[in-house]
C-alpha positions, -999 to 999 in steps of 0.1 A, spaced: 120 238 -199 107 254 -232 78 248 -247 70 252 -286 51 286 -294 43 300 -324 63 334 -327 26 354 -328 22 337 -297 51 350 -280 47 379 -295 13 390 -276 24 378 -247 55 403 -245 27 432 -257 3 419 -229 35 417 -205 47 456 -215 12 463 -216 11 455 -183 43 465 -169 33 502 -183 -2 502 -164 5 491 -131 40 503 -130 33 540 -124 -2 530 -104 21 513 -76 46 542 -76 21 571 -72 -4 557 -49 13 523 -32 49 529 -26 54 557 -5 28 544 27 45 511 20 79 520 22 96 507 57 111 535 76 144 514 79 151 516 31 153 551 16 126 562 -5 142 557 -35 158 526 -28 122 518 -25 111 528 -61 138 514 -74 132 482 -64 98 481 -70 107 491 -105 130 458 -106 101 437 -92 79 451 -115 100 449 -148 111 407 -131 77 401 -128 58 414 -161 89 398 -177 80 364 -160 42 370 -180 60 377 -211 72 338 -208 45 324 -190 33 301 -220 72 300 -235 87 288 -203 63 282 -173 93 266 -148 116 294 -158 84 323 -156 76 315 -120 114 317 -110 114 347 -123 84 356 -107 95 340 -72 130 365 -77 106 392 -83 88 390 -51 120 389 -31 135 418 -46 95 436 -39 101 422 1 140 435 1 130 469 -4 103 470 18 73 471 -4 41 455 7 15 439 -19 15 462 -49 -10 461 -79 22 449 -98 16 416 -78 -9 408 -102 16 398 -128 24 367 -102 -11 357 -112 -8 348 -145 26 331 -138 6 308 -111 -17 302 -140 9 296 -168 23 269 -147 -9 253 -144 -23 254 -178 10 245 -201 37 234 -170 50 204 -169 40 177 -143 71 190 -120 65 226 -126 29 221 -123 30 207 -88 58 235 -84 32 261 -92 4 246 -67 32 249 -33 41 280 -46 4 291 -42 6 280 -8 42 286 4 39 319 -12 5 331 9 22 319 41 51 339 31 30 369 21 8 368 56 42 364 77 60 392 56 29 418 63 27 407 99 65 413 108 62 444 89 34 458 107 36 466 141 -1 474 148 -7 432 141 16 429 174 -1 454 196 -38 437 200 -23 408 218 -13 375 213 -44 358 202 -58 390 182 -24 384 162 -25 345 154 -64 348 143 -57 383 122 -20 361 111 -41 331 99 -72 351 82 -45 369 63 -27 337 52 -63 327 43 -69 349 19 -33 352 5 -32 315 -4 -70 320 -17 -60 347 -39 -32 332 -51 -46 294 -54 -78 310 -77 -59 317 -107 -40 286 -106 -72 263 -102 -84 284 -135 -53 273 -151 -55 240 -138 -94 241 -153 -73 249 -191 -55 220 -190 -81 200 -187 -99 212 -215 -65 210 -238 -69 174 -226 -98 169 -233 -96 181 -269 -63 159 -272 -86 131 -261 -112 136 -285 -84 144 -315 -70 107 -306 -105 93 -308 -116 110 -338 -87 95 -353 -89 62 -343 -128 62 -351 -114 76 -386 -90 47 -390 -113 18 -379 -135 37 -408 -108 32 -431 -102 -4 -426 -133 -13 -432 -135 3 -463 -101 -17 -474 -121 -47 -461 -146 -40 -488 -124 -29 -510 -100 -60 -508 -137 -83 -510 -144 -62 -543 -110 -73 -554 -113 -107 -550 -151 -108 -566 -144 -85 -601 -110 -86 -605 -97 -124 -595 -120 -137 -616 -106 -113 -647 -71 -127 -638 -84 -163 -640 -101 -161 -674 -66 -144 -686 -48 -175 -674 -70 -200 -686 -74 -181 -725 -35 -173 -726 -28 -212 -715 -51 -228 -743 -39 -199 -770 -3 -216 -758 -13 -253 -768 -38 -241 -804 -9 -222 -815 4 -247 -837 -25 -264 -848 -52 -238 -851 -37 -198 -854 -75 -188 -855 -83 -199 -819 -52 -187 -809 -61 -155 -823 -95 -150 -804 -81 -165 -778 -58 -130 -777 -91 -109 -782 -105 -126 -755 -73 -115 -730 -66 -79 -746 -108 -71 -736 -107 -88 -705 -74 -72 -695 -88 -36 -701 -118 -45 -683 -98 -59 -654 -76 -22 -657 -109 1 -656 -118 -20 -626 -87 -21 -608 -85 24 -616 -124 19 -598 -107 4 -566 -80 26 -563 -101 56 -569 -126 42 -537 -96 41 -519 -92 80 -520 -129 89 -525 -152 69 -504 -180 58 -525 -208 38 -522 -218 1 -521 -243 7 -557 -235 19 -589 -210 46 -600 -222 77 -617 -213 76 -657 -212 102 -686 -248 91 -690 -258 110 -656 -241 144 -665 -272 158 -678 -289 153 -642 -262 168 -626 -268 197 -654 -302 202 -637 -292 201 -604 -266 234 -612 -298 247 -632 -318 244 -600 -292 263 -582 -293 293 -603 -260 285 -625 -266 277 -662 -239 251 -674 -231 259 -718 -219 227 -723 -199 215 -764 -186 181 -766 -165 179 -797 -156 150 -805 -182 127 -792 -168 96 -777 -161 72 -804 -173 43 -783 -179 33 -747 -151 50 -723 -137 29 -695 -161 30 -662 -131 47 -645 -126 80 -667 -165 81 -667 -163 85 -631 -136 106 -632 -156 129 -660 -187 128 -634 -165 138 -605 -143 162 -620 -173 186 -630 -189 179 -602 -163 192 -579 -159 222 -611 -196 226 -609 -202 231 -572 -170 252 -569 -187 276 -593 -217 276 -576 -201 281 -540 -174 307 -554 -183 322 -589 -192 357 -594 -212 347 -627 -245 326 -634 -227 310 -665 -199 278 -663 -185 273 -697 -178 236 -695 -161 217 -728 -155 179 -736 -134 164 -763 -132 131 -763 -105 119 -787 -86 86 -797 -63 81 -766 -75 111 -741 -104 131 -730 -103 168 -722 -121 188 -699 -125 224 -693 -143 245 -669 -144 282 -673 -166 300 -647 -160 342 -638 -148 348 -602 -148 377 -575 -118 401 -571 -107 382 -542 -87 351 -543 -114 317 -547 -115 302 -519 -92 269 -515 -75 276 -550 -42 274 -535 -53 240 -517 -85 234 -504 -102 196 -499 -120 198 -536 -90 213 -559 -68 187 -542 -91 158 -549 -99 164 -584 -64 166 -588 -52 137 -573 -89 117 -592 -71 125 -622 -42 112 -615 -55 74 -605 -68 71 -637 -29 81 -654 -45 120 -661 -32 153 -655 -55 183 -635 -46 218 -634 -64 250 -614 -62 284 -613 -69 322 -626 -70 333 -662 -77 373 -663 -116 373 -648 -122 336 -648 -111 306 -625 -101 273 -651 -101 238 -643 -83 218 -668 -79 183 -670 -69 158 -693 -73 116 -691 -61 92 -709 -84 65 -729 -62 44 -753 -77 18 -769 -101 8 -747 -129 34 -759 -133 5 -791 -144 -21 -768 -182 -18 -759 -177 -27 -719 -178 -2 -690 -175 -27 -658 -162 2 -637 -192 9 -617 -200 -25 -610 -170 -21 -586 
């Protein structure tokens, strides 16, 4: 019986309905209601309950959306009060309009079927009302009357039948946009499949095989233990390298999982002085310090993260800053790297800094890789700040992540 509506829904429909109550209201009363008043009600019984009719029918718009079954109730008691006082068609009677159309567009199946008879049953209705209350219809003669009796019925169920065939025409289109939501989505989840697909054959390809040469060093480090400590020894080095390797890759999957990348090579620390050029290009100078330098090679997964993390920084700057410089500073130290991007900003808020698509990723980037990320203002500047950790594995000279 109630639909859900938003409450600054509701609310401009009750405006729209008092709105319209407070226009045709007094037009109906001045010019309408005293030539349509039947000789048989006192005037003022009259105007009074047009006034009812008028106030039960703008209130039936004021629900229309909210309640469609109960708005065309309403509306149905408002015309029989209208007809009990003698009144003819009013411009009040427009209100039953947008009723007919409410229980179109957002009715149910029961009241939309409910609004179509009431289209019909209420022009029939209408046309007989007029005729009874008219004697001129009954003194042209018999067949004068049926043929002016069925024209009038004509247009009353035309008049009343338009606006619900517009609303009618609404519902289609909401169901059409349901439609292509649903679609969307399924096309969206087929996509995402897929890419698991890929991402489970990457998986068996890198990763399984990292897994088996653990097995097979740990197994013969088990049986030269007691004979020869020194194998066993490399034979450890040999797991703790492949291990980490195995880590950086497995950080690479997870991170495709939540940013689709492609089938080639990841971007690395090595390509941050292209992308550099490319914010040059746009007319945004980047003052990059790295202190420290990185000690060694960093796992392929933090340089991605790195890459993507300024990236995202970068074209934030570019889309949102109020200055031509981005302060940007690296430190890579022994078990984490920091990151810091300072850039000046507009008065007004930046756009998506309280949760757009970008801040969200970097944020949830750095944490698949075990990091930290934090956004937001500081005086006259907008500051991304992230930190990720390295551990040991910055010693070991391998960086398989982008061959994920």
């Amino acid at each position: 019986m109630i639909r859900p509506l938003s409450r600054t829904s509701l609310i401009l429909d009750i405006i729209g309905a008092f709105v319209l109550f407070a226009v045709f209201t007094p037009t109906s009363v001045v010019f309408y209601a005293p030539g349509n008043l039947s000789s048989t009600v006192p005037e003022a019984v009259g105007i009074g309950g047009l006034v009812v009719a008028a106030v039960l029918q703008c209130g039936a718009v004021a629900i229309g959306r909210l309640a469609p079954g109960i708005a065309l109730a309403v509306a149905w008691l408002g015309a029989i009060v209208q007809m009990a006082a003698g009144l003819g068609p009013l411009p009040i009677n427009v209100a039953i309009l947008g009723v007919l159309y409410a229980t179109a567009a957002w009715g149910t199946t029961r009241v939309f079927w409910a609004g179509l008879v009431s289209a019909f049953v209420g022009g029939i209705v209408s046309a007989t009302y007029i005729s009874f209350t008219n004697g001129q219809f009954f003194s042209a003669g018999i067949p004068s009357t049926v043929a002016t009796f069925v024209l009038l019925a004509f247009m009353s169920i035309l008049a009343l039948g338009s606006p619900w065939l517009g609303g009618f025409g609404w519902r289609m289109v909401l169901r059409w946009r349901v439609s292509r939501a649903a679609q969307a989505l399924a096309e969206i989840a087929t996509a995402e499949e897929q890419e698991r697909v890929r991402i489970a054959r990457d998986m068996h390809d890198v990763v399984a095989h990292s897994l088996a040469v653990i097995v097979a060093q740990s197994d013969g480090a088990r049986y030269a233990a007691a004979s020869d400590p020194q194998v066993a020894t490399e034979a450890l080095g040999t797991i703790s390298q492949t291990a980490r390797s195995a880590l950086s890759d497995v950080r690479m999957l997870l991170t495709q999982l939540r940013h689709r990348q492609g089938d080639g090579p990841q971007p690395t620390i090595a390509d941050l002085e292209q992308l550099f050029a490319q914010v040059r290009q746009a007319g945004v100078e980047p003052r990059v310090t790295v202190d420290p330098m990185p000690p060694g090679e960093p796992p392929g997964a933090i340089q991605l993260a790195v890459y993507r993390i300024l990236q995202e920084a970068l074209t934030n700057a570019i889309r949102h800053g109020a200055g031509r410089v981005v302060d940007i500073r690296l430190a890579w130290l022994a078990d984490r790297v920091e990151v810091e991007v300072r850039n000046e900003i507009a008065p007004a808020p930046v756009l998506g800094a309280s949760g757009g698509h970008g801040l969200v990723g970097m944020r949830e980037r750095a944490q698949l890789v075990g990091g930290s990320l934090t956004t937001g203002r500081d005086g006259e500047e907008f500051v991304v700040t992230a930190t990720l950790p390295i551990g040991a594995a910055q010693e070991m000279p391998v960086a398989t992540g982008g061959d994920a």
